[in-house]
LOPA-300931 format. One record per residue (C-alpha): x, y, z. Coordinates in Angstrom, 1 decimal, always signed. Example, Ala and Ser with C-alpha at 12.3 -4.5 7.8 and 13.67 -1.06 7.14 Angstrom:
R:+12.3:-4.5:+7.8 $
R:+13.7:-1.1:+7.1 $
END
This chain:
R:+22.0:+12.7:-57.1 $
R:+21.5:+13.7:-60.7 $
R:+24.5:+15.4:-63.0 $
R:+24.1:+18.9:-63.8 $
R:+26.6:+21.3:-66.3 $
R:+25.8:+24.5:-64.8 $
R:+27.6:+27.9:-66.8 $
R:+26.5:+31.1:-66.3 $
R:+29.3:+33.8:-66.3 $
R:+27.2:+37.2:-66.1 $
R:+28.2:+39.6:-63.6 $
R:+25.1:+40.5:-61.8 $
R:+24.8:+44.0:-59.7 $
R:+22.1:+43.2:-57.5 $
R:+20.0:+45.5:-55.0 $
R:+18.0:+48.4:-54.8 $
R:+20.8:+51.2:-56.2 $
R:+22.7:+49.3:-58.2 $
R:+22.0:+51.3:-62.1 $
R:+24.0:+53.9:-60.2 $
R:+27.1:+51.7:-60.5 $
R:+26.8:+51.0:-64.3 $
R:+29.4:+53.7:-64.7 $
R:+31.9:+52.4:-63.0 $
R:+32.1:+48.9:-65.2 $
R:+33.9:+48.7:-67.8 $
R:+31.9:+49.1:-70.7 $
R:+32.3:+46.6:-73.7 $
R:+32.6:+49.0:-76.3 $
R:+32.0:+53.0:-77.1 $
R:+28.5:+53.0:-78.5 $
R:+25.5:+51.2:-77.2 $
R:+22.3:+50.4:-79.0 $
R:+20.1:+51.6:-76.2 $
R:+17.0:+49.2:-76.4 $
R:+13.5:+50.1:-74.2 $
R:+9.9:+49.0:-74.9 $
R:+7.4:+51.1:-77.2 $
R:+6.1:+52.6:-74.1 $
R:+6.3:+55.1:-72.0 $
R:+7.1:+53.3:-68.4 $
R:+10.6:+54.1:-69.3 $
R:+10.4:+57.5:-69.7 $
R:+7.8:+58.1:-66.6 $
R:+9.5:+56.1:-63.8 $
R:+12.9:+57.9:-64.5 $
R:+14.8:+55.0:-65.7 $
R:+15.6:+56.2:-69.3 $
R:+17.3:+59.6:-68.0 $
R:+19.2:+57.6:-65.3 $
R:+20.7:+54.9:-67.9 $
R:+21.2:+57.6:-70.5 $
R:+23.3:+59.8:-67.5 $
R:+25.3:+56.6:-66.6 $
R:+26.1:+55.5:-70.0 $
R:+28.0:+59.2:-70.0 $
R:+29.5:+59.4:-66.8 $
R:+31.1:+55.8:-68.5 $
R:+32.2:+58.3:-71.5 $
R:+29.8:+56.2:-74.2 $
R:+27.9:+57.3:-77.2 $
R:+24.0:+55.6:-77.5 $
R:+21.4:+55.6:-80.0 $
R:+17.8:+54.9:-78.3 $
R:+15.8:+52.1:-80.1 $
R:+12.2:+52.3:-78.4 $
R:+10.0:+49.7:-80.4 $
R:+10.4:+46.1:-78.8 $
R:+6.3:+45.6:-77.8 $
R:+5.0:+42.3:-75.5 $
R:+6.1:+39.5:-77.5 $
R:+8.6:+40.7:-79.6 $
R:+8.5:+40.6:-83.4 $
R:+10.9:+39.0:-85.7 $
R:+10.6:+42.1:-87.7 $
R:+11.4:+44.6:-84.8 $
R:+14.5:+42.6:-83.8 $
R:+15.8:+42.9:-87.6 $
R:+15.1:+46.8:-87.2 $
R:+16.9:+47.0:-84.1 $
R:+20.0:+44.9:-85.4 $
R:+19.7:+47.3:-88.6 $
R:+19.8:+50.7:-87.0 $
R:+23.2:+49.4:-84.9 $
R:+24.9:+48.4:-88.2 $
R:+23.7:+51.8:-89.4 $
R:+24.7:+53.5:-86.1 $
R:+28.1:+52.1:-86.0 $
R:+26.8:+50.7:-82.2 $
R:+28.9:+48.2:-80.8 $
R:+27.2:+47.2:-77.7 $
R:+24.0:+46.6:-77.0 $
R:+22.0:+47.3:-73.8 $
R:+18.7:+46.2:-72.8 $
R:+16.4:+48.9:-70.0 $
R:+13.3:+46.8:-69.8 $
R:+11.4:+43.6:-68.9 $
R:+12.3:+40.3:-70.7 $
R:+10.5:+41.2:-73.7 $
R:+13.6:+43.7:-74.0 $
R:+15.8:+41.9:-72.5 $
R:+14.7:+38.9:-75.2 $
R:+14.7:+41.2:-78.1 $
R:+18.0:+43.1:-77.2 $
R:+20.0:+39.3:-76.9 $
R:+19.3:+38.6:-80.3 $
R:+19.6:+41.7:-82.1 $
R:+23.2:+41.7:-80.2 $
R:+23.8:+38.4:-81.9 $
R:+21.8:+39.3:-85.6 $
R:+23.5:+42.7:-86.0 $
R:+27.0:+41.5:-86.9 $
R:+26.0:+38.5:-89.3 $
R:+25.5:+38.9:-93.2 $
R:+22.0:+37.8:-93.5 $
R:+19.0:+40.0:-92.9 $
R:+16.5:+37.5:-91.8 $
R:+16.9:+36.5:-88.7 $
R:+15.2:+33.0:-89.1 $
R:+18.3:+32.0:-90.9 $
R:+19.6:+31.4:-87.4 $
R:+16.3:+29.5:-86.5 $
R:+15.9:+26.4:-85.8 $
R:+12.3:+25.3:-86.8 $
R:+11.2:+24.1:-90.1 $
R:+10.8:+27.6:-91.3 $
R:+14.3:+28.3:-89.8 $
R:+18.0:+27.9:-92.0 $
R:+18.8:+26.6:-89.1 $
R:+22.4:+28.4:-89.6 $
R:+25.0:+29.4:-86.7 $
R:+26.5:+32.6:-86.2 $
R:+29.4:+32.9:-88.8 $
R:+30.5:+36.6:-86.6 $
R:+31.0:+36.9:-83.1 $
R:+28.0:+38.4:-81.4 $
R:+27.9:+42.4:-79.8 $
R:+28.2:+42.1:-76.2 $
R:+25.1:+43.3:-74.3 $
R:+24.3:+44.9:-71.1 $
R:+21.2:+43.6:-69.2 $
R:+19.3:+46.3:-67.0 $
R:+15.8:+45.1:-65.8 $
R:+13.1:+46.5:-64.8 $
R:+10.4:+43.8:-64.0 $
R:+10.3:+40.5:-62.4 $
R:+9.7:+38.1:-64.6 $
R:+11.5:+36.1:-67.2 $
R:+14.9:+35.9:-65.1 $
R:+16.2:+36.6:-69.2 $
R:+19.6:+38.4:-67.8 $
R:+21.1:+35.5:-67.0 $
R:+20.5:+33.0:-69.8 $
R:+21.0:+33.5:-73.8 $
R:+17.7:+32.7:-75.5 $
R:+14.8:+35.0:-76.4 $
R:+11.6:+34.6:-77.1 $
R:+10.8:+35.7:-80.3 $
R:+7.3:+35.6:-83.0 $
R:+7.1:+35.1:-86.6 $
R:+3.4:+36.1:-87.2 $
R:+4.5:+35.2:-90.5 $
R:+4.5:+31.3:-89.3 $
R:+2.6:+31.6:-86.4 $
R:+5.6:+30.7:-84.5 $
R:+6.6:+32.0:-81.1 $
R:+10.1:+30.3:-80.1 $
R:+13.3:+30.2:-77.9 $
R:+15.9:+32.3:-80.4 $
R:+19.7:+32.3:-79.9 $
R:+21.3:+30.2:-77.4 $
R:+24.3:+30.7:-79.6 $
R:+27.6:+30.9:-77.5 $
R:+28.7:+34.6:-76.3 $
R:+25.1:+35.6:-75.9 $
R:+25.4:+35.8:-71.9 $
R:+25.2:+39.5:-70.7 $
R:+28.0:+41.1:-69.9 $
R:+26.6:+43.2:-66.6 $
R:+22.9:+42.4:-65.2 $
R:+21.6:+45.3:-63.2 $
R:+19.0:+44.2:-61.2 $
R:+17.8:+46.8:-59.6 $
R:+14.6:+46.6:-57.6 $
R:+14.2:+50.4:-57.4 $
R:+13.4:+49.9:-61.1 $
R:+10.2:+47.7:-60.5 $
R:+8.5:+49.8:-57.8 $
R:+6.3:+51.6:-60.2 $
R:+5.5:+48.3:-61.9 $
R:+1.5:+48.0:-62.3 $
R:-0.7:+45.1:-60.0 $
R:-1.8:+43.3:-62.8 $
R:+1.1:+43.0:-64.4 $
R:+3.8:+42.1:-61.5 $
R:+1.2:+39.2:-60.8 $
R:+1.7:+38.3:-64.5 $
R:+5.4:+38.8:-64.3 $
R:+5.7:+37.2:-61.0 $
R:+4.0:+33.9:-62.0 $
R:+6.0:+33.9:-64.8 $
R:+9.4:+33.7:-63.2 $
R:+7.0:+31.2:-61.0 $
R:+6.3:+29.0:-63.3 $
R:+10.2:+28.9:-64.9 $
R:+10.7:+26.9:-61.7 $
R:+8.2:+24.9:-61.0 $
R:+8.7:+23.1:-64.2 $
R:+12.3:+22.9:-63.7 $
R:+11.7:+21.4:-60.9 $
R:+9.6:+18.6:-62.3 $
R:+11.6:+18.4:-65.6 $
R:+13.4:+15.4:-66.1 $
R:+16.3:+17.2:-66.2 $
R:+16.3:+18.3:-62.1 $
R:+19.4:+18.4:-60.7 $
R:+20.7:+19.0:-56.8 $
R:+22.0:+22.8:-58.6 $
R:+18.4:+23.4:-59.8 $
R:+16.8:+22.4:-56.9 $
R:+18.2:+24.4:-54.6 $
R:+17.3:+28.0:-56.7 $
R:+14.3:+26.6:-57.7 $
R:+13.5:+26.3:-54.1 $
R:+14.5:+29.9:-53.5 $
R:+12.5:+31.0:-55.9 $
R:+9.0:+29.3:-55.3 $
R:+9.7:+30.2:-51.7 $
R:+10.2:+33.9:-52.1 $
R:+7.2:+34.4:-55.0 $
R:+5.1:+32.8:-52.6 $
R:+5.3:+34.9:-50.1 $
R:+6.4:+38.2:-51.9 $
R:+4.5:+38.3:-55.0 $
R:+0.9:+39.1:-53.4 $
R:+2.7:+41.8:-50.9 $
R:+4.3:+43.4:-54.4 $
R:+0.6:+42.7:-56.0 $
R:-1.1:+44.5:-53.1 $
R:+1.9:+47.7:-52.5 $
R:+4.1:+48.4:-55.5 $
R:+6.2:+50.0:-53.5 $
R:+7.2:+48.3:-51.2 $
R:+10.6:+47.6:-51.7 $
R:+11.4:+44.6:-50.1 $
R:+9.0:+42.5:-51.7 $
R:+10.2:+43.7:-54.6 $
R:+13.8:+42.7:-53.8 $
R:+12.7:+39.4:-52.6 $
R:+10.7:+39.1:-56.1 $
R:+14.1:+40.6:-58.1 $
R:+16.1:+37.6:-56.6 $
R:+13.4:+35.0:-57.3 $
R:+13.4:+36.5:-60.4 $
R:+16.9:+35.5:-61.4 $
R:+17.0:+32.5:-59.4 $
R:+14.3:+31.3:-61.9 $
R:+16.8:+32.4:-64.7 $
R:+19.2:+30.2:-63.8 $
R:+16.6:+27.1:-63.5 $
R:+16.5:+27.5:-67.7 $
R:+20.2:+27.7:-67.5 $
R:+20.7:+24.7:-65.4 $
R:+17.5:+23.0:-65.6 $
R:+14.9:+23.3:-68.2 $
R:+11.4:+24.8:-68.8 $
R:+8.9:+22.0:-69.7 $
R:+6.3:+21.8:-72.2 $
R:+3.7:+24.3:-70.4 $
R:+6.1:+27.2:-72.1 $
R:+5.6:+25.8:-75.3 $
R:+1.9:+25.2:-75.0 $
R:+1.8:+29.4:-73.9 $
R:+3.7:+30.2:-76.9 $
R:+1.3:+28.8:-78.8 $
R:-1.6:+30.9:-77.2 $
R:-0.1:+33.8:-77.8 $
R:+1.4:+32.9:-81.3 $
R:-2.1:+33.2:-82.4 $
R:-3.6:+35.8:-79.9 $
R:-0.5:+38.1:-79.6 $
R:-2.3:+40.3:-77.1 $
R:-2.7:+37.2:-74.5 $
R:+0.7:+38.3:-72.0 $
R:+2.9:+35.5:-71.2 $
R:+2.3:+35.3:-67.6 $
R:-1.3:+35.4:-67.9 $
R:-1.4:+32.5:-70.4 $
R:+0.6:+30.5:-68.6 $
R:-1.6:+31.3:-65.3 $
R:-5.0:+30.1:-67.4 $
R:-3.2:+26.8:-68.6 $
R:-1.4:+26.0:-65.1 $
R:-3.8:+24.5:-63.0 $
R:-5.3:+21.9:-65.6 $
R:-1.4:+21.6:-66.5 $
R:+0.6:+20.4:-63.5 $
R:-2.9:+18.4:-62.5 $
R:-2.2:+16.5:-65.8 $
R:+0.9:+15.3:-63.9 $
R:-0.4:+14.5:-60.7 $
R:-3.2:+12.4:-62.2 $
R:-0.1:+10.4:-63.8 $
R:+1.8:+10.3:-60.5 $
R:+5.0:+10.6:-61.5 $
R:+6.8:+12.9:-59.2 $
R:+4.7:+13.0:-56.6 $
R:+7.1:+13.3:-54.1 $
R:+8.3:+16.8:-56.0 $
R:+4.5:+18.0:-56.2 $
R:+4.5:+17.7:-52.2 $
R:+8.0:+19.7:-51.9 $
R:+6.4:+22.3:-54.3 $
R:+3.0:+22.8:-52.2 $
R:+5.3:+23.0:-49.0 $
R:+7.5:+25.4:-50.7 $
R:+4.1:+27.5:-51.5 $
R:+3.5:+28.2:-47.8 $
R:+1.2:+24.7:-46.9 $
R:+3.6:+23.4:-44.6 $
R:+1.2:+20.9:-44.0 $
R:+0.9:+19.2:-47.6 $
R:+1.3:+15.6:-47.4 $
R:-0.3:+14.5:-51.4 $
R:+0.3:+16.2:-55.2 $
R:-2.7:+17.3:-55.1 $
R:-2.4:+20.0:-52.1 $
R:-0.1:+21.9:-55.0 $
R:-3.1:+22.5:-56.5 $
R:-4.7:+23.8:-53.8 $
R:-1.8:+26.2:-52.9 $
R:-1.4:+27.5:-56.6 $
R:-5.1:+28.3:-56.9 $
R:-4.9:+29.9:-53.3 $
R:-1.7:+32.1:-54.7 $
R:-3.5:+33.2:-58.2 $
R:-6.7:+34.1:-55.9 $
R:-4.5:+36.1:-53.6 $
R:-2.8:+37.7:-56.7 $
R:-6.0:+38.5:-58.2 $
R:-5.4:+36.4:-61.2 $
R:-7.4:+32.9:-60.6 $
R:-10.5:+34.0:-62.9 $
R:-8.2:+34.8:-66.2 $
R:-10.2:+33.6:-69.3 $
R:-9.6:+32.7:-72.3 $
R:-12.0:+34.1:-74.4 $
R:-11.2:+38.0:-73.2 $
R:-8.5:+37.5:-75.4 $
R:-10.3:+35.8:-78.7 $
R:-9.0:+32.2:-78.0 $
R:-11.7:+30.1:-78.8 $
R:-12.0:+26.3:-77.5 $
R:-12.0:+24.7:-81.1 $
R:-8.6:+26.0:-81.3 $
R:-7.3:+23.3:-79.1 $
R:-5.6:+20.6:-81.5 $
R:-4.2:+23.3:-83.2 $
R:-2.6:+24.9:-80.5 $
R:-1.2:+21.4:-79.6 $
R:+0.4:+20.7:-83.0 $
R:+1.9:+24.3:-82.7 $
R:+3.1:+23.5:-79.4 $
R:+5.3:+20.7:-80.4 $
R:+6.7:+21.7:-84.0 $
R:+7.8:+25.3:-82.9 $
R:+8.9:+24.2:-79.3 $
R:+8.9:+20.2:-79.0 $
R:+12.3:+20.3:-77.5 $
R:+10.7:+21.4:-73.9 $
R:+8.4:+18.6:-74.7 $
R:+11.4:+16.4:-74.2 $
R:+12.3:+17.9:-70.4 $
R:+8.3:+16.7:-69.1 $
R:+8.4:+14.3:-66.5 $
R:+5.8:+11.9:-68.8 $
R:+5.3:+11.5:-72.5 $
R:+2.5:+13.9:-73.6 $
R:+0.5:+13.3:-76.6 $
R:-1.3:+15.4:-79.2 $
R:-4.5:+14.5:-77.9 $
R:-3.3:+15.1:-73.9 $
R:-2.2:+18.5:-74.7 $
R:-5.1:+19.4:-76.8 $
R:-7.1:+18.2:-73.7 $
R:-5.1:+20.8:-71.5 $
R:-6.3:+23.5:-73.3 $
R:-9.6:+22.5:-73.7 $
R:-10.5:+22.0:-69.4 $
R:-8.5:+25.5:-69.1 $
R:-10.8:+27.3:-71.4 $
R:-13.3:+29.8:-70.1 $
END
């Protein structure tokens, strides 16, 4: 049985209802820095007006910062942490999907430092590679999607189109959420294609935990929950958006799969997406991750080296009957087909094949610590080789 160090002190709301009960927390400070994407899903579903009306009921001032987009931008996290130095906010809460929840984190942890680049907290080899000297805001997590499970952990994923660098930021110590509101009410208006994208996602943040090198009896038993519930909820949510409890089912995956990073580990599959979409920053997460998965997790099997966890997986999918690694395979590509998502390709989003190597070498300087978690050594030539069989 393997030694796990499992922390994870947010206090999570969860179930359909639950923003309703913000007010009655005690909130962390007097004035939040209200963050929500550069769209308009906010504004339509409701969401906005009902976090606005409990942050009063609580007796808090807020100042709305709407301009965190799909892969969040170094530059829009600095102009977040900006307007709540400039705003006097003292809190920070997040009413989004884990690109909000990501960008929110860190501008909770940038705001109250001297420096105004926030790779001086970095740690790449265009990063200072500094530590917080101040104490970070507290934040408030409130999500709307199910996907990156990012309310319970203290990283976000964060680009520097500067560097071409898309990496894990934070991790710093009091970056854990205060309150997570997981509401499923809040994801019923969530669009097909992108609960699929969302949903393999939080999918994939366990099925690599569960292969890493670094599983645990902790790890496997939400990582369990989680594969079981996406694969049996996520096409139902894919299919009806509004039915609400496959979106429940898909909430608690959801977090389940948060607390895999937290206990666990993500594997080198995350770092070879970040890549992709370093370069391509239109490519969603999810969907990257979905074109690079099957050629992935088969680079595994061919190297047998958890074959007995590859079996669990597949039988944790829904094929009761799997008996090799290789009926994984056949129950991910069954899921993606179900899910409408098994003939993603890369060239809709400008990724050419030639890129390969390059989005290898990217892979392991940006993020080569999730390199470390894989079940077998990978070289530069293995992972270029990945990309390559994935491309269409």
């Amino acid at each position: 049985m393997g030694n796990y160090n499992f922390f994870d002190p947010v206090r999570v709301l969860f179930g359909a209802g639950s923003l309703s009960k913000l007010h009655t927390l005690k909130m962390p400070g007097k004035k939040a820095l209200l963050v929500i994407s550069n769209g308009k899903s906010a504004i339509l579903n409701g969401s906005l007006d009902k976090t606005k009306k409990e942050l009063e009921l609580a007796g808090v001032d807020y100042y709305v910062f709407n301009k965190v987009a799909a892969n969040p931008l170094k530059e829009v996290v600095e102009e977040g942490a900006f307007a709540a130095r400039d705003n006097g906010c003292d809190f920070v809460v997040a009413l989004g999907g884990g690109s909000v929840m990501d960008a929110a984190k860190n501008m909770a942890m940038f705001a109250p430092q001297p420096s105004n680049d926030l790779w001086d907290y970095v740690f790449t080899k265009n990063g200072k590679c500094k530590r917080p000297e101040n104490p970070v805001l507290p934040w408030i997590a409130i999500t709307t999607s199910a996907g990156t499970g990012s309310e319970v952990d203290t990283a976000g994923v964060i680009t520097n189109v500067k560097t071409n660098e898309k990496i894990g930021v934070g991790g710093f110590p009091g970056m854990f959420a205060e309150y997570a509101i997981v509401d499923p009410e809040l994801m019923l208006t969530v669009p097909p294609k992108f609960t699929a994208y969302q949903g393999f996602d939080a999918l994939f943040h366990s099925l690599e935990g569960y292969i890493s090198n670094l599983h645990n009896p902790m790890g496997d038993m939400v990582q369990r929950a989680a594969i079981e519930n996406i694969g049996r909820y996520l096409p139902v949510a894919v299919a009806d958006g509004g039915n609400l409890e496959a979106r429940t089912q898909l909430a608690f995956a959801n977090t389940m799969s948060g607390y895999s990073m937290v206990v666990t580990s993500c594997t080198s599959e995350h770092s070879m997406e970040h890549a992709l979409s370093a370069y391509h920053t239109s490519l969603p997460h999810g969907a990257g991750l979905i074109m690079i998965s099957v050629e992935y997790f088969k680079y595994f099997i061919n190297r047998h080296v958890c074959d007995d966890r590859f079996v669990d997986m597949a039988r944790f999918l829904g094929k009761i009957d799997a008996e090799k690694p290789e009926d994984f395979l056949t129950a991910l590509k069954d899921l993606q087909d179900k899910c409408g998502v098994g003939n993603l390709k890369m060239s809709d989003y400008g990724i050419e094949k030639s890129e390969a190597m390059k989005f290898a070498k990217n892979a392991k300087e940006a993020m080569g610590v999730l390199f470390k978690a894989d079940p077998a050594v990978m070289s530069d030539e293995d992972c270029a080789g990945i990309f390559e069989r994935s491309f269409r």
